[in-house]
TORKOL-296305 format. One record per residue (C-alpha): residue number from 1; residue in one letter; x, y, z. Coordinates in steps of 0.5 Angstrom, whole numbers, plus 500, padded with zeros to 3 digits. Layout:
<sites>
<site i="NUM" aa="A" xx="X" yy="Y" zz="Z"/>
...
</sites>
This chain:
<sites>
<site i="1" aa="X" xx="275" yy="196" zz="718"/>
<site i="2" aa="X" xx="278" yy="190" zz="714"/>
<site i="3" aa="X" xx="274" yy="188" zz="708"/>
<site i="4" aa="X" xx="270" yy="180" zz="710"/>
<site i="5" aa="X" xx="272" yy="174" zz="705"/>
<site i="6" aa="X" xx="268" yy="170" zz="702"/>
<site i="7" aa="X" xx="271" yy="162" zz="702"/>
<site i="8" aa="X" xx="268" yy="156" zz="697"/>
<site i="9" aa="X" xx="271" yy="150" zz="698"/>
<site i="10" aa="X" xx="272" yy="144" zz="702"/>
<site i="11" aa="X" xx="271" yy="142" zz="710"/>
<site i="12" aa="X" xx="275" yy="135" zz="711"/>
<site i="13" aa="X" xx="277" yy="129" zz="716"/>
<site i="14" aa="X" xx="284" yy="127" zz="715"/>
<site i="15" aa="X" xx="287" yy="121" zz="716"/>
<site i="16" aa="X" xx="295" yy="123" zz="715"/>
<site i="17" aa="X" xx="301" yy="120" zz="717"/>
<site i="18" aa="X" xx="309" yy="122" zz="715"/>
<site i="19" aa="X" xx="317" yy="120" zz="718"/>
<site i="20" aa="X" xx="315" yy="125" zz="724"/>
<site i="21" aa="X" xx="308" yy="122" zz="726"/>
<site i="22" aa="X" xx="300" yy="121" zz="725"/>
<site i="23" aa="X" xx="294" yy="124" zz="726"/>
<site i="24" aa="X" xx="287" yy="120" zz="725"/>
<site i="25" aa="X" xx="281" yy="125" zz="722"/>
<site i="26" aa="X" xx="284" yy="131" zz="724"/>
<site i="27" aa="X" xx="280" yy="138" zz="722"/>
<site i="28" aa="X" xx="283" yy="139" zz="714"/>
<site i="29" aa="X" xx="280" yy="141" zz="707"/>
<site i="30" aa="X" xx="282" yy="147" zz="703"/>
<site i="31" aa="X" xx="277" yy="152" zz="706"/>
<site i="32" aa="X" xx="277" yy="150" zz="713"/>
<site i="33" aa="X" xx="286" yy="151" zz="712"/>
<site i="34" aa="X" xx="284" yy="158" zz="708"/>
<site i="35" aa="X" xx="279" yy="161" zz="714"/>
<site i="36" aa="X" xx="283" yy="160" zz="720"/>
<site i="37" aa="X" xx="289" yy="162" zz="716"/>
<site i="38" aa="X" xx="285" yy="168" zz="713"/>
<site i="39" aa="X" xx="282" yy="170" zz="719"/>
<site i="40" aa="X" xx="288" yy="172" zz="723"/>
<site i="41" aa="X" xx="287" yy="179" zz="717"/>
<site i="42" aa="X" xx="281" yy="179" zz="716"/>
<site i="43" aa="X" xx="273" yy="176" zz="717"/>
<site i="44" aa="X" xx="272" yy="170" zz="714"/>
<site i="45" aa="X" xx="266" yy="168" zz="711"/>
<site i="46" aa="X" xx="266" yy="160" zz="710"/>
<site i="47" aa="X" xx="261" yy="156" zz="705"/>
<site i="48" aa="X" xx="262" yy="149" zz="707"/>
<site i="49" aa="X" xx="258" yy="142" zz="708"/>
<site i="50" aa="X" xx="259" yy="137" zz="713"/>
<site i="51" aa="X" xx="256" yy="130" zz="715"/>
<site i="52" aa="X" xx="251" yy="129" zz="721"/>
<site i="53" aa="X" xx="259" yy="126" zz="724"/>
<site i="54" aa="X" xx="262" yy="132" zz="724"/>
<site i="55" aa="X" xx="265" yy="133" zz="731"/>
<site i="56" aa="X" xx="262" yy="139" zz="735"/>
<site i="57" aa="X" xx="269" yy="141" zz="737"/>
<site i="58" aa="X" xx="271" yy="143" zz="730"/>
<site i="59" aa="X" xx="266" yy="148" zz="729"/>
<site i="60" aa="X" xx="267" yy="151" zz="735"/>
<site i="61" aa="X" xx="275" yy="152" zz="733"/>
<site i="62" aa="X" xx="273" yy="156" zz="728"/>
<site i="63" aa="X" xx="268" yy="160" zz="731"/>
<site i="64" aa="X" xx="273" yy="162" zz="736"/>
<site i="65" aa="X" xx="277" yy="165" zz="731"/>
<site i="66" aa="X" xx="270" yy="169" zz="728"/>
<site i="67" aa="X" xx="269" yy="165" zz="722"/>
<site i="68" aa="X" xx="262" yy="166" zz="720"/>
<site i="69" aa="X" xx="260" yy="158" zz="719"/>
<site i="70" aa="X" xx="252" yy="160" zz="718"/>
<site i="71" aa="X" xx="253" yy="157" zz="712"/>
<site i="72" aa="X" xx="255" yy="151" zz="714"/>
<site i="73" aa="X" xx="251" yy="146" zz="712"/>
<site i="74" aa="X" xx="250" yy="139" zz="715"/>
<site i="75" aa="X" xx="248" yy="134" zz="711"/>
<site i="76" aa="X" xx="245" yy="127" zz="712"/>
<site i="77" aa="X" xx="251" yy="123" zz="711"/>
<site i="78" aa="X" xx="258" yy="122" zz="712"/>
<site i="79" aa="X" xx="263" yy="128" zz="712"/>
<site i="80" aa="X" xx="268" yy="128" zz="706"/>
<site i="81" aa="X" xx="275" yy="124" zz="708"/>
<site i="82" aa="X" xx="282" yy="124" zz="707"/>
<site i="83" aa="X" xx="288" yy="118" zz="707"/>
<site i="84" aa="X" xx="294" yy="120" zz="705"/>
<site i="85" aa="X" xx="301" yy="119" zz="706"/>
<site i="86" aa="X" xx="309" yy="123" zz="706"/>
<site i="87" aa="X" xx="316" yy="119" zz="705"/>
<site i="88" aa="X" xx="322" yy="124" zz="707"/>
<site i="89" aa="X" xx="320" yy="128" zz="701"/>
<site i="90" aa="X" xx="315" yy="133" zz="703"/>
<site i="91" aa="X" xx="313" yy="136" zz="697"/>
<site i="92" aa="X" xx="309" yy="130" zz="694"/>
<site i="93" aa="X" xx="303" yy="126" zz="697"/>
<site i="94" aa="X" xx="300" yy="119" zz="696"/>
<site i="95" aa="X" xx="293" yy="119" zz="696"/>
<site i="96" aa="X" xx="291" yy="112" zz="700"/>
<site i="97" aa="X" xx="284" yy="114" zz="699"/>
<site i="98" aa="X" xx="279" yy="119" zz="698"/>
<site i="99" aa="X" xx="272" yy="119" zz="699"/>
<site i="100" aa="X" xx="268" yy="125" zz="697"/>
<site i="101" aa="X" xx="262" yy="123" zz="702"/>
<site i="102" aa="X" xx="257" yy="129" zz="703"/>
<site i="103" aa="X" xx="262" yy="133" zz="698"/>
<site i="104" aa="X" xx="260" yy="129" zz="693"/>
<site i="105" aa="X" xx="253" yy="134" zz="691"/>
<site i="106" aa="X" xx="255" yy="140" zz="695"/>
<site i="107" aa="X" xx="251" yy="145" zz="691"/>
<site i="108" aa="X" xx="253" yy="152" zz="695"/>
<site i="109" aa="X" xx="246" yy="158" zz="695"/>
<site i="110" aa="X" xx="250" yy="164" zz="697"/>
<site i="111" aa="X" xx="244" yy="169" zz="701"/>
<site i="112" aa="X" xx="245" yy="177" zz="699"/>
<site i="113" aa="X" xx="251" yy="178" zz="705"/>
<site i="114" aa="X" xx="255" yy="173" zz="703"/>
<site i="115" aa="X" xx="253" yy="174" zz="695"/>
<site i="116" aa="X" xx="255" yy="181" zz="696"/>
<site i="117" aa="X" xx="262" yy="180" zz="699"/>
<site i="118" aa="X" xx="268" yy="184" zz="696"/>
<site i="119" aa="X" xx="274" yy="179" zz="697"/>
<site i="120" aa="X" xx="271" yy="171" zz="694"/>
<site i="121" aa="X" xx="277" yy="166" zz="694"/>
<site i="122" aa="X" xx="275" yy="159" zz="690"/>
<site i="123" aa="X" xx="279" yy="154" zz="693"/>
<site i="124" aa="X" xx="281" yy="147" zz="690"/>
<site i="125" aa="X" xx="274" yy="144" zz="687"/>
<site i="126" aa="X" xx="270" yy="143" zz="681"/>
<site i="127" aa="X" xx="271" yy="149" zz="676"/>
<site i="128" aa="X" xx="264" yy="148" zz="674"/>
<site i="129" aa="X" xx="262" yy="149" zz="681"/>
<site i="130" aa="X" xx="266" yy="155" zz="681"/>
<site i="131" aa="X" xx="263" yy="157" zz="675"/>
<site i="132" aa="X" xx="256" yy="157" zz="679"/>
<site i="133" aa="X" xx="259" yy="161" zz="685"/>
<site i="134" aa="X" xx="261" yy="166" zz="680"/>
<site i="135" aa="X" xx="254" yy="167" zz="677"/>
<site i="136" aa="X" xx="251" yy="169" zz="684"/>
<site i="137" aa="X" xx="257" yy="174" zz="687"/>
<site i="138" aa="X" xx="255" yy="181" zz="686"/>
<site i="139" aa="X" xx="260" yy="186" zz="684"/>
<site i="140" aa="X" xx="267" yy="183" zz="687"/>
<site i="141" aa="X" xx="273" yy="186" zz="688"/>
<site i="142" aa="X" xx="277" yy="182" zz="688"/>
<site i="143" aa="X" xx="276" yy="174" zz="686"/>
<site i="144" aa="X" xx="282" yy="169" zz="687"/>
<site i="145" aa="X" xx="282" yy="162" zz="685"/>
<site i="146" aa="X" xx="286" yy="156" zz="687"/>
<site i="147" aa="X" xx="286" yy="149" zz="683"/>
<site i="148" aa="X" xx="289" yy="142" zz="682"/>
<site i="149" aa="X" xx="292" yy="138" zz="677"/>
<site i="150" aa="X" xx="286" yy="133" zz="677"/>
<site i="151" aa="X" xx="281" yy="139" zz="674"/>
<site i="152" aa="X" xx="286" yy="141" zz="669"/>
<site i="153" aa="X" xx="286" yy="133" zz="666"/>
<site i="154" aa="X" xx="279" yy="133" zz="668"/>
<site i="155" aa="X" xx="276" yy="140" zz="666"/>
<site i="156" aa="X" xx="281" yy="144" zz="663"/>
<site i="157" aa="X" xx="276" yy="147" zz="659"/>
<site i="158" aa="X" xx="272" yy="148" zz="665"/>
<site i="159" aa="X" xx="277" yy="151" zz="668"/>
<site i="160" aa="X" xx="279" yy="156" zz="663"/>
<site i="161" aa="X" xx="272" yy="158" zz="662"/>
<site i="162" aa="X" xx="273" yy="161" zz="670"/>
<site i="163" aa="X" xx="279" yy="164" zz="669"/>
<site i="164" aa="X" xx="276" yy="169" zz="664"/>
<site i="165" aa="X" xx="272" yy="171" zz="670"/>
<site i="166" aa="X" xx="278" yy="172" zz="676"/>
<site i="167" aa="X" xx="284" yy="177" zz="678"/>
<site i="168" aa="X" xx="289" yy="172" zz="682"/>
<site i="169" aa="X" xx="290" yy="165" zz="680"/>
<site i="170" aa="X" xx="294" yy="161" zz="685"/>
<site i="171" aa="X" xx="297" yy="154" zz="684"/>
<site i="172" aa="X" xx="303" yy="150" zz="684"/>
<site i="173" aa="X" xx="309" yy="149" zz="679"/>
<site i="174" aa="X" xx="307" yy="142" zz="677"/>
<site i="175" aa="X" xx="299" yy="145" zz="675"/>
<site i="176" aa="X" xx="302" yy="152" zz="672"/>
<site i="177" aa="X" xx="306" yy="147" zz="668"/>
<site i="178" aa="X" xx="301" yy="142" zz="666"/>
<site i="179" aa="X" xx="296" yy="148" zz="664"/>
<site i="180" aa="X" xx="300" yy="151" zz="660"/>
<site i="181" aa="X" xx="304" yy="145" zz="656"/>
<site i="182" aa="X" xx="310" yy="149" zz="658"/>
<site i="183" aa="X" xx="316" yy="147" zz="662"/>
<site i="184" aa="X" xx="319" yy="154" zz="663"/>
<site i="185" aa="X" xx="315" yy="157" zz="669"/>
<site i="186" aa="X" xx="316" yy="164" zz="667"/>
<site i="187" aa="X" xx="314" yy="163" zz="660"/>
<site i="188" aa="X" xx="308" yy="158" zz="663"/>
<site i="189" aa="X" xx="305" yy="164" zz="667"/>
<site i="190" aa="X" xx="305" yy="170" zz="661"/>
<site i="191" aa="X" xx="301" yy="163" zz="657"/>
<site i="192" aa="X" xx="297" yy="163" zz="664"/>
<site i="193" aa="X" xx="296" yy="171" zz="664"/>
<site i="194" aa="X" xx="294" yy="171" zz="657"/>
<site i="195" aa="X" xx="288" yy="165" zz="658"/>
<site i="196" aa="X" xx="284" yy="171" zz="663"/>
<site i="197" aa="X" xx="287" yy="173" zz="670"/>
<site i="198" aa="X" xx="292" yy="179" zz="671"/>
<site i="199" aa="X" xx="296" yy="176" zz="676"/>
<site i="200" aa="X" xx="299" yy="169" zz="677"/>
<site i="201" aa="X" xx="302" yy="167" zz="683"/>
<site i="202" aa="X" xx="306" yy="160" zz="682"/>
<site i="203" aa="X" xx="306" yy="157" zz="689"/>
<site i="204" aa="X" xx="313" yy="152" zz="690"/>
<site i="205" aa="X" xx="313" yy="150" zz="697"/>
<site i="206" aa="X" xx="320" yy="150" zz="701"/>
<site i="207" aa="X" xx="322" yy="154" zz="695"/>
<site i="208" aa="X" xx="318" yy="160" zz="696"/>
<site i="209" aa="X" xx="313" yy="163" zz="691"/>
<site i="210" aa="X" xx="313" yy="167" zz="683"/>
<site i="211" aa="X" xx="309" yy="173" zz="681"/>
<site i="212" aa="X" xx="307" yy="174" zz="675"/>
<site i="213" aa="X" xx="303" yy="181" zz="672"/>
<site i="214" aa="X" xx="303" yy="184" zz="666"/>
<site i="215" aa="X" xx="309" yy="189" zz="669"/>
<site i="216" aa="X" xx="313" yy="186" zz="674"/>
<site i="217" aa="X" xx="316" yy="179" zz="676"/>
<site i="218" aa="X" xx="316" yy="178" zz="684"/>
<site i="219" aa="X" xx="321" yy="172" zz="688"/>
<site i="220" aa="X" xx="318" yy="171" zz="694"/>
<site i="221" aa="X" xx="323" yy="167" zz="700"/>
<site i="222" aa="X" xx="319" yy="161" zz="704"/>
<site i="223" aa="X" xx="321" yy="161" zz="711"/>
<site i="224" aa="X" xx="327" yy="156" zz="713"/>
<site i="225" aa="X" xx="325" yy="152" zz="717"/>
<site i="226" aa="X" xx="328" yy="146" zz="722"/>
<site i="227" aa="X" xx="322" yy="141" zz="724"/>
<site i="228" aa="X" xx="317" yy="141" zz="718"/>
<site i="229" aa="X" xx="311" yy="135" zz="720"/>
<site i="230" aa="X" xx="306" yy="136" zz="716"/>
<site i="231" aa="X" xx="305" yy="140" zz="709"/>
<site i="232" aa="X" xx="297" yy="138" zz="709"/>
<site i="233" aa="X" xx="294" yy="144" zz="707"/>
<site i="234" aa="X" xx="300" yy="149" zz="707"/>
<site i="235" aa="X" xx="298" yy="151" zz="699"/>
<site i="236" aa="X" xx="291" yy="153" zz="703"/>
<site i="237" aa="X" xx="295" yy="158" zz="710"/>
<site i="238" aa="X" xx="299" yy="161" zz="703"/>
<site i="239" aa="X" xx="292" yy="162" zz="701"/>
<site i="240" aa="X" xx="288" yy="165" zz="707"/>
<site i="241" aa="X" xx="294" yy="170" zz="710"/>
<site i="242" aa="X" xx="295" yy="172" zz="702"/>
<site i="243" aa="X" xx="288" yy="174" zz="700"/>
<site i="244" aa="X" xx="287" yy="176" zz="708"/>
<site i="245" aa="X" xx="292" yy="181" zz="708"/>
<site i="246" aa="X" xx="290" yy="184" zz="701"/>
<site i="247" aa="X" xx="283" yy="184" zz="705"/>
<site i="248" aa="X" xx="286" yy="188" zz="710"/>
<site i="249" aa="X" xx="290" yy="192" zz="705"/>
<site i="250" aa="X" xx="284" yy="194" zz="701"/>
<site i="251" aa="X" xx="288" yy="195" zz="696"/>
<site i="252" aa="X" xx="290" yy="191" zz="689"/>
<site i="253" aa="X" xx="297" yy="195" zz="688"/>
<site i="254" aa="X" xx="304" yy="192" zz="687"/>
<site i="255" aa="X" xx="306" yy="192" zz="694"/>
<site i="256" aa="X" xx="300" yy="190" zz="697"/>
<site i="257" aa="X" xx="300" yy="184" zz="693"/>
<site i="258" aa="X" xx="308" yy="182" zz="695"/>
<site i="259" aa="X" xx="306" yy="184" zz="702"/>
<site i="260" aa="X" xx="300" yy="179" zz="700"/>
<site i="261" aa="X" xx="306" yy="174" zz="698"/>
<site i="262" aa="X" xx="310" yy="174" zz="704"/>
<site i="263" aa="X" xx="304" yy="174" zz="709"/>
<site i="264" aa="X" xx="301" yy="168" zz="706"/>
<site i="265" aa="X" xx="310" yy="165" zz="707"/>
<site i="266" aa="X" xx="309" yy="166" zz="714"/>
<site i="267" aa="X" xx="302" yy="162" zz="714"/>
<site i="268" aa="X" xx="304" yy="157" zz="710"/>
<site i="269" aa="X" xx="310" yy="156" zz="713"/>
<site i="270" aa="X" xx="307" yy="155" zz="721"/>
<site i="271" aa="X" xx="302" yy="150" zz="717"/>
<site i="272" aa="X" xx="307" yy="145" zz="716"/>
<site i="273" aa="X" xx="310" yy="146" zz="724"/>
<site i="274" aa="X" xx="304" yy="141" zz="727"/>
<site i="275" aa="X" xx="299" yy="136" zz="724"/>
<site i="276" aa="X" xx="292" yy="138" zz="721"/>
<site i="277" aa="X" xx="290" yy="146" zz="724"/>
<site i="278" aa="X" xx="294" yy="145" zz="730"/>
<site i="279" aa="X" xx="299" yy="150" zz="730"/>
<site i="280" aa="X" xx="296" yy="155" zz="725"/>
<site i="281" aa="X" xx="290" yy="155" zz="730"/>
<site i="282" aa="X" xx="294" yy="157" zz="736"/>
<site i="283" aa="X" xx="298" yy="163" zz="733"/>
<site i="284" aa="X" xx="298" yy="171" zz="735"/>
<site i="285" aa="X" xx="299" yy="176" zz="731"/>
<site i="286" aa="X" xx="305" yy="179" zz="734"/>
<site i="287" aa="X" xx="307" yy="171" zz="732"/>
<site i="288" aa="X" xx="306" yy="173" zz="725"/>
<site i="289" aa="X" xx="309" yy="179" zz="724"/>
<site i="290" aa="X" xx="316" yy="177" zz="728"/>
<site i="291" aa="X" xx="316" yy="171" zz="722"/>
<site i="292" aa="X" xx="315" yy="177" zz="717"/>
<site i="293" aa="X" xx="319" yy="182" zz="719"/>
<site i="294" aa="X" xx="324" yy="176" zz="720"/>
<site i="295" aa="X" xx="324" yy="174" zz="712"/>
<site i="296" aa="X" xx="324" yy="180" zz="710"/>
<site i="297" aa="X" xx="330" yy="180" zz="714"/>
<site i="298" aa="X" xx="334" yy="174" zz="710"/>
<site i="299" aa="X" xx="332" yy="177" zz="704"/>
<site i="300" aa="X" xx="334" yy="184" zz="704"/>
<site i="301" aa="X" xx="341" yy="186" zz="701"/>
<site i="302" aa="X" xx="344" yy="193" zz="699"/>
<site i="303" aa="X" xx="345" yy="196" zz="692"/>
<site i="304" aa="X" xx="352" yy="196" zz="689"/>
<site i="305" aa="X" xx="355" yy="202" zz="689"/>
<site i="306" aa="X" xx="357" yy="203" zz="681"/>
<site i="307" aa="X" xx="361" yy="209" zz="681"/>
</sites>
């Protein structure tokens, strides 16, 4: 039996457009990419809130893929929006506007099952929030964490007081970067470890993925793709299939880990082949594993006979 995750973050309605095409109000927000992602290893166990608008569909895609959404709260007002936009360059964002709405005062109370959940991932939000959820778990196994470069200007120390607190620190190389004054990512990564997490996973988009411990460093691969129409929300599949499949490992061992990374490549990379859940949503998971037999394929090569 697979070990459930706990997911604190956010439920948004996007607005997204890229030279591909574009899609009003589609389902996005960092915990809602990590759950549908996550639940295709493992239950999910979504801490979320909503506005009254919320449609009726969405919530009824996320229970069809088992993800307990009992605290999934629905408050009077407008559900937190997204607007942003893509050029050619996929890799960066332009952020047209944000409005918080509801998300603004989202103060999660865990009840005992959720509180007593062994896997917690604290997706991208205010680390003094973070902090609040820390402080009503009990006895985790495992706790990873995302954030963005907004806290790390904004609350930095913030920020660091949690990272005292976790195991797995997830983030991009412009935030690891940033954290960590350091422009060289593998220097950037022991000053990370050093602030408090025993592992550290530096996610770099097409480019695949960095792990860091204080033994071993690990290269993941991306997968190659041909048509890529939307990289909302990719860091956040990596995310789910990464703790996902730890929860289904059951095991915090290095080669769980670097399986972890490579399913989390596979999540992240059919993210990105539709707008918003669109694709993410309709897998299986012979799909899955086909994607992930398939890199480890393009990343395999043999020894050098020395003699």
């Amino acid at each position: 039996m697979s070990n459930p995750v706990l997911v604190v973050g956010s439920i948004a309605l996007d607005t997204v457009r890229t030279p591909f095409g574009k899609i009003k109000e589609g389902l996005g927000g960092s915990a809602t990419y990590f759950s549908v992602s996550a639940s295709y290893f493992t239950p999910v166990k979504l801490v979320g809130v909503v506005g009254k608008d919320f449609p009726k569909r969405y919530v009824g895609m996320l229970k069809k893929h088992g993800i307990d959404t009992k605290c999934l709260e629905y408050k009077k007002g407008k559900t937190f929006r997204w607007t942003g936009n893509y050029d050619f360059d996929l890799s960066e964002a332009h952020t047209i506007n944000t409005a918080l709405n509801v998300f603004e005062h989202f103060n999660p109370k865990l009840p005992p099952d959720y509180a007593s959940s062994p896997y917690i991932f604290l997706a991208n939000i205010d680390p003094d929030l973070q902090m609040e959820v820390l402080k009503q778990v009990v006895n985790p196994h495992l706790v990873i964490l995302d954030t963005m470069n907004f806290w790390i200007s904004g609350k930095k120390k913030s920020l660091q007081k949690v990272l005292k607190k976790i195991d797995i620190f997830l983030l991009n190389e412009s935030e690891a970067r940033q954290l960590a004054d350091e422009s060289n990512l593998v220097r950037a990564a022991r000053k990370i470890i050093a602030m408090g997490p025993a592992t550290v996973i530096v996610k770099r988009g097409e480019y695949g993925a960095l792990y860091f411990n204080s033994q071993s460093i690990f290269s993941a691969p991306s997968y190659p793709l041909e048509n890529v129409f939307d990289p909302t929300g990719a860091g956040d599949s990596f995310a789910g299939g990464f703790v996902g499949y730890l929860a289904r490992c059951g095991s915090k061992e290095d080669s769980c880990v670097r399986q972890a990374i490579i399913f989390g490549s596979v999540m992240g990379s059919f993210c990105v082949e539709d707008f918003s859940l669109n694709r993410l949503s309709r897998l299986s998971y012979p799909e899955i594993l086909k994607r992930y037999h398939e890199i480890k394929q393009q990343a395999a090569f043999e020894a050098v006979n020395e003699s």
